[in-house]
N, C-alpha and C positions, 0 to 999 in steps of 0.2 A: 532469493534474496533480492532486494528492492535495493538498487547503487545510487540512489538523488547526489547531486551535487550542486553550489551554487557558489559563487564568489564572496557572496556575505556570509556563509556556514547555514545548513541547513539546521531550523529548534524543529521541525516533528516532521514525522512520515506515518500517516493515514492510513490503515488498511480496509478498508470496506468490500466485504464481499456476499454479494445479493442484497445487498441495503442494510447489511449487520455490520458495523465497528468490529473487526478480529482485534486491532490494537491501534495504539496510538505509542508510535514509537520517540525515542529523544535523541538516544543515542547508538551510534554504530555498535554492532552491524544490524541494519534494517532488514530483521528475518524475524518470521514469527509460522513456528510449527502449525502445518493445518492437517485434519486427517480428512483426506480426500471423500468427496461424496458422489455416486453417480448420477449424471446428468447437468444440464446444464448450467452454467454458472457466470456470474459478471464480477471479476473484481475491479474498484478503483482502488484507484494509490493518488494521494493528496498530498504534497510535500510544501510545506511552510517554510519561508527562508526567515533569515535573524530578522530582519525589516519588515516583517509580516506581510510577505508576498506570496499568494500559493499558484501552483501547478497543478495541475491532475492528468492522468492518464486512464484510459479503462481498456480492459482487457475480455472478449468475452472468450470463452474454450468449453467444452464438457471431457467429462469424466466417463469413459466409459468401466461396467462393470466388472 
């Protein structure tokens, strides 16, 4: 589960993983089921605040089998 927070209220949280959109979230709680794949993997997380500000963060990890 992805925790954004921002002073203005965050409108969306991004999930891109390997350069695929899994979701584009609104509202809490910012989770979205994945069924794990083995090998490597990059997700970002893109968080839009109310005032149309974003952040990102990327994550690389693998999956082993």
């Amino acid at each position: 589960m992805v925790q954004p927070g921002d002073n203005l209220g965050v409108a969306q949280v991004d999930l891109i993983l390997d350069g695929k959109t899994l979701a584009s979230l609104t509202e809490p709680p910012y989770a979205f089921p994945w069924q794990a794949t083995a090998g490597e993997h990059t997700l970002r997380v893109v968080v839009t605040d109310r005032a149309g500000n974003t952040a990102e963060e990327t994550l690389e990890f693998s999956v082993s089998p």
